[in-house]
C-alpha positions in Angstrom: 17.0 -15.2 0.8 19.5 -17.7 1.4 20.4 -21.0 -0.7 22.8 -24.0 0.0 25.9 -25.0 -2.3 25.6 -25.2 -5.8 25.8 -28.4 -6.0 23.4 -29.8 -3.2 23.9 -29.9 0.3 27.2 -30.2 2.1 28.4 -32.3 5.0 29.3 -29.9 7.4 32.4 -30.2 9.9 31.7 -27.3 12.3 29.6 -27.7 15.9 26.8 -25.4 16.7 27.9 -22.3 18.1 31.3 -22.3 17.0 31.9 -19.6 14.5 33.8 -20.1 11.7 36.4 -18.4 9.7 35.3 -14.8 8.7 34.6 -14.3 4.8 37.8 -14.2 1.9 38.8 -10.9 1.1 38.3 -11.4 -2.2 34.9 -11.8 -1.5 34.1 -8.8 0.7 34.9 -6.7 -2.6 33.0 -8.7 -4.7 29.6 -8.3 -1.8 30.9 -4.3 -1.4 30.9 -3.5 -4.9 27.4 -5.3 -5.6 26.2 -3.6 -2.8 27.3 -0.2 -4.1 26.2 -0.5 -7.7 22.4 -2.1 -6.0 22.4 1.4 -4.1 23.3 3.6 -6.9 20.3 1.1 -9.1 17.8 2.4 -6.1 18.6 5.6 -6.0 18.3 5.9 -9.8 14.8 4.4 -9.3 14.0 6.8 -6.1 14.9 9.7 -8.6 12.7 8.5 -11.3 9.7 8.0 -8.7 10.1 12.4 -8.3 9.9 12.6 -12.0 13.5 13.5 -11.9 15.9 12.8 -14.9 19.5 11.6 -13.4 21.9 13.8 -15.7 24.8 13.8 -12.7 25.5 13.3 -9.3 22.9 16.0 -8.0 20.0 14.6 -9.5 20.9 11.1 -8.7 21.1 11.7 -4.8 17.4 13.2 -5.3 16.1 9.4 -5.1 17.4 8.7 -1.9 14.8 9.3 0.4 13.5 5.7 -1.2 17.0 4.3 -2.0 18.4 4.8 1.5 15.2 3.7 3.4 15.1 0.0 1.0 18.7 -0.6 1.1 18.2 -0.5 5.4 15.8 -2.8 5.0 17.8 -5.0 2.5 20.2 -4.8 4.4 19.1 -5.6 8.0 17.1 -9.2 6.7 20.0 -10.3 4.5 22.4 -9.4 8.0 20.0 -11.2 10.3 20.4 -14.7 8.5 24.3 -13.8 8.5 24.9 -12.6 12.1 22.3 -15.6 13.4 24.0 -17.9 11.0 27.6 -17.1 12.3 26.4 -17.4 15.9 25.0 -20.8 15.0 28.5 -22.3 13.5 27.2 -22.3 9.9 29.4 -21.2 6.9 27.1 -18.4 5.8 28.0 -16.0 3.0 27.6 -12.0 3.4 24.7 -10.7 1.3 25.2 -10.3 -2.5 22.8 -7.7 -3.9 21.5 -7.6 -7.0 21.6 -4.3 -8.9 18.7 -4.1 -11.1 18.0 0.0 -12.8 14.9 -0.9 -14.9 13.1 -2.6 -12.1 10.3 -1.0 -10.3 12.7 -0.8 -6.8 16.0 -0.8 -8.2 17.3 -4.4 -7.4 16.2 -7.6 -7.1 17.0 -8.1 -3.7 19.8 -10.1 -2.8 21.3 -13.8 -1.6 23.5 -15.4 0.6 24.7 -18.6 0.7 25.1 -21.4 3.1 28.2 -23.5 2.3 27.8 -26.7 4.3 23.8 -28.4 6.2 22.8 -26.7 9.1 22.5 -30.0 11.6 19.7 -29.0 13.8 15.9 -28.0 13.2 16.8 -25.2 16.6 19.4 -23.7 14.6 17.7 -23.8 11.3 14.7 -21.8 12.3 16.7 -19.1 14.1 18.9 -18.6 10.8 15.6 -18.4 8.4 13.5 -16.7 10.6 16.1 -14.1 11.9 16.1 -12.5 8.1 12.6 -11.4 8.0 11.9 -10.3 11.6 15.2 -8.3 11.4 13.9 -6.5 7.8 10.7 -5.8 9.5 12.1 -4.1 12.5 13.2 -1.8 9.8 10.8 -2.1 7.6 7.8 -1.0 9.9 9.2 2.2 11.4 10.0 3.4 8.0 6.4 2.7 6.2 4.5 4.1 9.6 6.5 7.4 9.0 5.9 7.3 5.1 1.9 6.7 5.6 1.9 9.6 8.2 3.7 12.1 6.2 2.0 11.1 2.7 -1.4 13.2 2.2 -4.4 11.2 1.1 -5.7 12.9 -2.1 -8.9 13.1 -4.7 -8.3 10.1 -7.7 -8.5 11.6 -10.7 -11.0 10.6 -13.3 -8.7 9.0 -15.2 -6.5 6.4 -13.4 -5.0 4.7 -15.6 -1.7 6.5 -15.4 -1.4 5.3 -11.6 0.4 2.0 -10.0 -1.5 0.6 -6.9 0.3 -1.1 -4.2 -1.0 -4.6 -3.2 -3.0 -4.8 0.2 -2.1 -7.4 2.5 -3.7 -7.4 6.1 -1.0 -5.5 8.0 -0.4 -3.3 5.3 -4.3 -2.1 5.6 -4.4 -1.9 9.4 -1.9 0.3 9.1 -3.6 2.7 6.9 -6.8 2.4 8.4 -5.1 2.8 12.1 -3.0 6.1 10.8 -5.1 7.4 8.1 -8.4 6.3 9.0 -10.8 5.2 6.5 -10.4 7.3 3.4 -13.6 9.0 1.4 -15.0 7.5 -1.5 -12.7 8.1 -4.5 -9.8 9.1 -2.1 -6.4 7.2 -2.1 -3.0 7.5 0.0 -0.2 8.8 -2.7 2.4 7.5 -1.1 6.1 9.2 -0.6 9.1 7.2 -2.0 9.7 6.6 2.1 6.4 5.1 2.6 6.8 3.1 -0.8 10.0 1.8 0.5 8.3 0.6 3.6 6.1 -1.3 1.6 8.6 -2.8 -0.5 10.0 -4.2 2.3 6.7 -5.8 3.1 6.5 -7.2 0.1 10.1 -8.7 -0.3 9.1 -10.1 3.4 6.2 -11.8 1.9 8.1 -13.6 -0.7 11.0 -14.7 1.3 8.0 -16.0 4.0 6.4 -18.3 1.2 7.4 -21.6 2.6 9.1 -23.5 -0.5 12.6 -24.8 -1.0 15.6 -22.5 0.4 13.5 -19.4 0.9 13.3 -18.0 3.9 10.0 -19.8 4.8 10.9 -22.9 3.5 13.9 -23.1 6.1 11.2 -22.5 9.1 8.5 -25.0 7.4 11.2 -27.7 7.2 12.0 -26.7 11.3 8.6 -27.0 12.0 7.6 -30.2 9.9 10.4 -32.0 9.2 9.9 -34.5 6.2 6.7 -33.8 6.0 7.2 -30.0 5.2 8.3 -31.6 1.4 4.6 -32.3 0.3 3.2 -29.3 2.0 6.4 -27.0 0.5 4.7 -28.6 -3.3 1.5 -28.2 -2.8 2.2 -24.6 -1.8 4.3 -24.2 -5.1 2.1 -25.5 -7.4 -0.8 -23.8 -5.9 0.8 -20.1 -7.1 -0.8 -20.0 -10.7 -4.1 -21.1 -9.5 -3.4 -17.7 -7.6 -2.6 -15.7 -10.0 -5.2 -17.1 -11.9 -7.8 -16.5 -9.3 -6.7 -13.0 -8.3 -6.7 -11.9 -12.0 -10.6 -13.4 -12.2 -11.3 -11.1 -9.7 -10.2 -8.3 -10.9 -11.6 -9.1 -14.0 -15.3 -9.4 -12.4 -14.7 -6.1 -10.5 -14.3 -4.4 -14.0 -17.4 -6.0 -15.7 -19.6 -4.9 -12.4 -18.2 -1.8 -13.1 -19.2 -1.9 -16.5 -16.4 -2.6 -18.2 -17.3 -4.7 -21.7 -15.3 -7.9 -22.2 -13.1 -6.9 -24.0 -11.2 -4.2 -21.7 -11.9 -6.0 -18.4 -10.5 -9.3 -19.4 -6.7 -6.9 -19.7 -7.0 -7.4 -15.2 -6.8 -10.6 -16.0 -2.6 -9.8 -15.7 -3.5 -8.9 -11.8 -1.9 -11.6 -10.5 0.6 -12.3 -12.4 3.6 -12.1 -10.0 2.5 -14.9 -8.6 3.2 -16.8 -11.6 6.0 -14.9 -12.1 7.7 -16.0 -8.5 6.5 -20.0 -9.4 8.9 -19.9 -12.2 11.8 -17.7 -10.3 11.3 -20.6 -7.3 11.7 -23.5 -9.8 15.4 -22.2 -11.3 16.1 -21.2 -7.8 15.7 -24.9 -7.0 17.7 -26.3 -10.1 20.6 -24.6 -8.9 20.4 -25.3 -5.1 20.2 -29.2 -5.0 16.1 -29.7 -6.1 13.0 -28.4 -4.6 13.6 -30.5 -1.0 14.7 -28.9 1.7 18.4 -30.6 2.8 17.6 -32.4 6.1 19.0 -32.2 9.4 20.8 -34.3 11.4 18.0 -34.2 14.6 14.2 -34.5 14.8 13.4 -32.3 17.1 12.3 -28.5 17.6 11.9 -26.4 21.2 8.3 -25.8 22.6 9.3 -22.3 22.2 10.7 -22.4 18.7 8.0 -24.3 17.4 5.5 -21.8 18.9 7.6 -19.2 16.8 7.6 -21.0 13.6 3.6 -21.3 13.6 3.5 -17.4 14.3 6.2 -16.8 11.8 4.0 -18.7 8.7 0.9 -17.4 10.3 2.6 -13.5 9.5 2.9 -14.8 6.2 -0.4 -14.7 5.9 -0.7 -11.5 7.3 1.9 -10.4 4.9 0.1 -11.7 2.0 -1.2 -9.5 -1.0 -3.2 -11.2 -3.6 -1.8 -8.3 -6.4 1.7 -6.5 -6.0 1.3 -3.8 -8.3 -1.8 -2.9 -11.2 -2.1 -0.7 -13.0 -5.9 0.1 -13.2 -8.2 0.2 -16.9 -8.7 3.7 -18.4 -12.1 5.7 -17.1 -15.1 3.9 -18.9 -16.2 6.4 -21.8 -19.7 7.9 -21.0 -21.7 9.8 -23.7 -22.0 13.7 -23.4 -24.6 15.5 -22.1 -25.5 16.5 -26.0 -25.1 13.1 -27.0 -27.7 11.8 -24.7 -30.3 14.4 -25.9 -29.7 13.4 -29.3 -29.1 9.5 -28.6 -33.2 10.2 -27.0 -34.6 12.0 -29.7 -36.8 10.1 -32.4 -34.7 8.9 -35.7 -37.1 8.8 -38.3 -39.2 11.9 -39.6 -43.1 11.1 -40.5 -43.8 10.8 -44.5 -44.9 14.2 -46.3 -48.3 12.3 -46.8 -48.8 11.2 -42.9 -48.9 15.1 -41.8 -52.2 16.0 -40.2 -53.4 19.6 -39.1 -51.9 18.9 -35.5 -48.9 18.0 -36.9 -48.6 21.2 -39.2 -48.9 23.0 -36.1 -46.1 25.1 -35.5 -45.3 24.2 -31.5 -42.8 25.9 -29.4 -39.6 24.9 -29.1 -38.2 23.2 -26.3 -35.0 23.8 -24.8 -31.8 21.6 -24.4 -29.6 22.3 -21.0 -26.4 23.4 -22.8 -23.2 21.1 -21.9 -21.2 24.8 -21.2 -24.3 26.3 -18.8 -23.0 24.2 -15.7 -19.6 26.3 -15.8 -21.0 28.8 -13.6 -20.1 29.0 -10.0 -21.8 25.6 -7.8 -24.7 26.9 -5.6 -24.4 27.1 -2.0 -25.1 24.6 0.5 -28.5 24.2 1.9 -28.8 24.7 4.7 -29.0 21.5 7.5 -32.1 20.8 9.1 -30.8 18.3 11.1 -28.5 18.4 14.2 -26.5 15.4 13.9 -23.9 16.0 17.1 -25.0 18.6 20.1 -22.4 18.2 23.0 -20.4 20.1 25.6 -16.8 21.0 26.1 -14.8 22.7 28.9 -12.7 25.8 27.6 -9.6 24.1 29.5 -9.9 21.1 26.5 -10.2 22.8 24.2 -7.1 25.0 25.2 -5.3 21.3 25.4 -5.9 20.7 21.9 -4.8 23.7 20.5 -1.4 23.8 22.4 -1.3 20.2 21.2 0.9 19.7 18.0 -1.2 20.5 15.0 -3.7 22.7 17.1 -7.4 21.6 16.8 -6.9 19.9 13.6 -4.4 17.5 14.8 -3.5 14.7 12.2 -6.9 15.9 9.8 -6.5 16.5 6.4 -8.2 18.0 4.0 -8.7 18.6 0.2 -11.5 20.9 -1.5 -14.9 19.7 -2.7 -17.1 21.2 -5.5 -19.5 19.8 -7.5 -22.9 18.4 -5.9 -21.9 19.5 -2.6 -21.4 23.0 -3.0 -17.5 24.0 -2.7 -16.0 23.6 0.8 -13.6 21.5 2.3 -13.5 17.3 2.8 -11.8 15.8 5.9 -10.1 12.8 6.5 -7.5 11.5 8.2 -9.8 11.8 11.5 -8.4 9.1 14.1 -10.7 8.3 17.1 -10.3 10.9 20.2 -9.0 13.3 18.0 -9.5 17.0 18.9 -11.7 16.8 15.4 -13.8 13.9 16.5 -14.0 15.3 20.1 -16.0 18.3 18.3 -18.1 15.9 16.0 -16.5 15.9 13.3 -16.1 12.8 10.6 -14.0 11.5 7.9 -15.2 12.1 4.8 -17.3 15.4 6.0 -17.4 18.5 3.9 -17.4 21.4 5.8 -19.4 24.8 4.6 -19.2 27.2 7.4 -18.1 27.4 11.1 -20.0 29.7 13.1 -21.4 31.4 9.9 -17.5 31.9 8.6 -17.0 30.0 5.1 -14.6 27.3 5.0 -13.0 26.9 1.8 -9.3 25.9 2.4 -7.5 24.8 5.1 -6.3 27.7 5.7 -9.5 29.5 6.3 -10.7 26.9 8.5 -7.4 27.3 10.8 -8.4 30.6 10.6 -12.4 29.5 11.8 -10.8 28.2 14.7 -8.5 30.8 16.2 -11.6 32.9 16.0 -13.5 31.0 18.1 -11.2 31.5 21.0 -14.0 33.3 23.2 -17.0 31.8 21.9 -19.2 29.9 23.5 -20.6 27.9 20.6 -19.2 26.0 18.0 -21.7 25.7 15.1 -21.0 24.0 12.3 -22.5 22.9 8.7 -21.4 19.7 6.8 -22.2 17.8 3.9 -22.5 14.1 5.5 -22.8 11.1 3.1 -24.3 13.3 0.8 -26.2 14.9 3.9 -26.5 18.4 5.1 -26.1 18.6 8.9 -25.0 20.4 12.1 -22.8 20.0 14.5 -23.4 21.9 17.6 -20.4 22.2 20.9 -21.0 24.4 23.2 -17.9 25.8 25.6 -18.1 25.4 28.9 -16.1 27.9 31.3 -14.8 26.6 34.8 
């Protein structure tokens, strides 16, 4: 983020591309030591996201897996303005974090500021836009490793006790394109690396939002010039109607779900970052010279910049997640099994003096399924009737794929199913041309047996495989959308 003087803009005295004088000593401790205590606020946030308590030095350091990951990210956007800005002639500040231990990430990011107008729309959009592109080529390598190494795992019935991340567009591709889609009440639980990844997403977001001196606003004003003042207030003043919007929706999620009024009106908070961030933006804008962006001394923008600054808002929206973080409502309460037999039966006895002969009749007694019968061991599969995949395979792929890093199974995970399906093991994880989708397999598939071998874990269906290394038929029986089928490969030897 980046801000002009204190008191307003400043006449500057310096050309374009002439650098000025390097930062005051002074200064460099001040942005050092901020940036010092900001890291040792992250790491203390990283540790607490492993459930670790920080007593010392040791158990402080276990948070920086996320700590590290953030503060490159941080670091990289905040140095972007600063190394473009120096390149450009402008008297730019170095970054100034903000150290923040009982916030979700640590810190609240950090500022710089620019001492003096930058003259020209051309140099204006290369110091606001240089920020966020040089976060994100950061920020994506270190969430695309985090969603790859984080398993995908079975929700809990109650979920109240989780934080979900906001989705924006990218941030979905993403996990579709690396985890593929996930099984019905299956979620990514994300490592502190991937989480820091999509921090940096998010603080790319804000800082894209085009109002005022952030980031966005600096490329808006390139792009638009005057103009960009009524669109920049509209914009602003259009953030509660979002968070008002976002938390309706949520709210109408939870009362299709079943939710009473009551308890599904509390997602009403979903959005309330939003109207959280209108209020930061309106002191940010008290103390930088009102919410108009300082003007420049030209009028004019380069074809190629201006192409630039309509992709740079238009990743905004790309960018852009309705809800940051919610926390979802606690599991509706259902009646017991019991309870349901009893809610049934009638309530009110016939009168002594209503008995007839039938009624005196002693009838035998009718048994109620006990709540504790169904602790016994889940029944077997039936068997599938239908072949849903039948192809053919040469023995040469098939030795491909298991020389291949992760053998057959490649980038498939799994978890273990009981209940209505009968035991054995889910996939996911599945990406198109996989060795697994090569042999028929699909996300979300519970697999029972492999050439008559029972697959319970993954280790017995490694196992499955490395038997099969001189069959001639693969045969196997999932549980498909509820579905029992087969999938049939058969080997072909050159």
């Amino acid at each position: 983020m980046s801000a002009e003087g204190e008191h307003g803009p400043v006449p500057a005295s310096h050309d374009d591309d002439a650098p000025t004088e390097g930062p005051q000593p002074a200064r460099v401790g001040l942005v050092l030591t901020l940036g010092g205590v900001t890291l040792v606020s992250m790491l203390y946030a990283g540790a607490g996201m492993h459930g670790v308590e920080v007593v010392d030095v040791g158990t402080l350091l276990a948070g920086w897996d996320f700590a590290i990951p953030l503060m490159a990210i941080l670091l990289c956007h905040e140095l972007g303005h600063y190394v473009v800005g120096r390149i450009r002639g402008v008297d730019i500040s170095l970054p100034y974090f903000i150290p923040m231990p009982v916030a979700l990430l640590g810190t609240m990011g950090a500022v710089i500021s620019m001492r003096g107008r930058i003259k020209t729309r051309d140099a204006l959009f290369d110091v606001g836009a240089a920020g966020p592109y040089a976060g994100l080529v950061i920020a994506l390598p270190v969430l695309i490793y985090g969603i790859t190494t984080s398993p995908v795992t079975p929700l809990s019935e109650d979920v109240s006790s989780y934080i979900f991340e906001g989705h924006s567009l990218l941030y979905a591709g993403l996990l579709y394109a690396i985890k593929g889609p996930f099984p019905e009440g299956y979620d990514i639980s994300l490592s502190a690396t991937a989480f820091a990844g999509w921090a940096g997403l998010l603080v790319t977001m804000m800082n894209l939002l085009p109002v005022g001196q952030l980031d966005g606003g600096h490329v808006g004003y390139a792009l638009l010039g005057e103009g960009h003042h009524r669109f920049a207030k509209a914009v602003h003043y259009a953030l509660p109607v979002v968070a008002l919007i976002t938390g309706l929706y949520y709210v109408g999620i939870a009362r299709q779900a079943g939710y009473p009024w009551e308890i599904a009106i509390e997602e009403i908070g979903a959005g309330v970052y939003w109207l959280v961030w209108f209020g930061v933006l309106h002191v940010i804008a008290r103390f930088s010279g009102g919410p108009q962006h300082p003007p420049t001394d030209d009028n004019t923008l380069s074809p190629g910049r201006r192409a630039a600054a309509w992709a740079t808002l238009a990743l905004f929206v790309l960018l852009f997640m309705p809800s940051w973080i919610r926390t979802p409502l606690p599991p509706l309460e259902t009646p017991s099994e019991t309870e349901a037999v009893v809610a049934e039966a009638p309530t009110a006895m016939p009168s002594s003096t209503a008995l007839d002969d039938e009624a005196m009749t002693e009838r035998p007694a009718t048994s109620v399924p006990s709540t504790t019968a169904a602790a016994g061991p889940a029944e077997p599969a039936p068997r599938a009737e239908t072949l849903a995949f039948e192809r053919e395979v040469s023995a040469s792929d098939l030795d491909t794929w298991r020389a291949a890093p992760g053998g057959i199974l490649g980038t498939t995970e799994m978890a273990p199913s009981s209940g209505e399906e009968g035991g054995g093991l889910r996939l996911f994880g599945i990406r198109r041309s996989d060795p697994m989708d090569e042999l028929g397999f699909q996300n979300g598939d519970i697999v029972h047996t492999l050439n008559e071998m029972s697959v319970s874990d993954e280790e017995s269906l490694r196992g499955a495989f490395e038997q099969l290394r001189v069959t001639d038929t693969y045969h196997a029986e999932v549980i498909r959308r509820g579905v029992p089928e087969t999938l049939l490969v058969h080997v072909r030897n050159e």
